[in-house]
C-alpha positions in Angstrom: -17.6 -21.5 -21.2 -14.5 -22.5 -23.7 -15.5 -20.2 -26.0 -15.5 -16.7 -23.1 -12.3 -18.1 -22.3 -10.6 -18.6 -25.9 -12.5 -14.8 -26.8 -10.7 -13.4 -23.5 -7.3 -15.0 -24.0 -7.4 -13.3 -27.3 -8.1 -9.8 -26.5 -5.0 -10.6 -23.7 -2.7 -11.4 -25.7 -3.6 -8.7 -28.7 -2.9 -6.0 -25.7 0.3 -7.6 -25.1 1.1 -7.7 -28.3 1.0 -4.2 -28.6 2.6 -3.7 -25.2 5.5 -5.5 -26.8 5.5 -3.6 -30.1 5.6 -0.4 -27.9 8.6 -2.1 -25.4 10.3 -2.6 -28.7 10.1 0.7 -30.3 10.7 2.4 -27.3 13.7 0.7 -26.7 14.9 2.0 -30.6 14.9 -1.5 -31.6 17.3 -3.1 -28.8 14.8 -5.2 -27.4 14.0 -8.3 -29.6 10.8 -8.4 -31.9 9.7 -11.3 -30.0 7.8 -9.6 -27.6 5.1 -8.4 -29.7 5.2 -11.6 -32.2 4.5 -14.6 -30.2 1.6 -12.3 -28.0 0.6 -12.2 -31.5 0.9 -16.1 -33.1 -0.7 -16.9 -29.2 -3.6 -14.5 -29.8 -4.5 -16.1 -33.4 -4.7 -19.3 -32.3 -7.1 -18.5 -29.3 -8.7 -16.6 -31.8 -9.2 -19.9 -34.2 -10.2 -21.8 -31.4 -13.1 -19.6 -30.8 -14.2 -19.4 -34.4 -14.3 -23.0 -34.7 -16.4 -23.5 -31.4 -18.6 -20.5 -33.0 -19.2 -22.8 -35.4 -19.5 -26.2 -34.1 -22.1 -23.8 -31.2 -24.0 -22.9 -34.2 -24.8 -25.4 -36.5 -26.5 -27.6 -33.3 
């Protein structure tokens, strides 16, 4: 159950990553890059979370 939840909190906050990268360029660089990075640092972690239940799932 973590692990659907960690894999779907991950795709989330990739697509807002890249929401925030497009907010940024479309406002020629006014808006801060802030928007798409911490989508982004949010989205890694989730994304190591799930590896490492992968694993923990997979050697039982």
């Amino acid at each position: 159950m973590a692990r659907k939840l960690l894999f779907m909190l991950t795709i989330l906050f990739i697509v807002l990553c890249f929401a925030g990268g497009g907010y940024v360029i479309l406002s020629d660089g006014q808006a801060n890059a802030g928007y798409a990075v911490i989508p982004m640092v949010l989205a890694l972690a989730c994304f190591q979370g799930y590896q490492t239940l992968k694993k923990k799932e997979n050697k039982k």
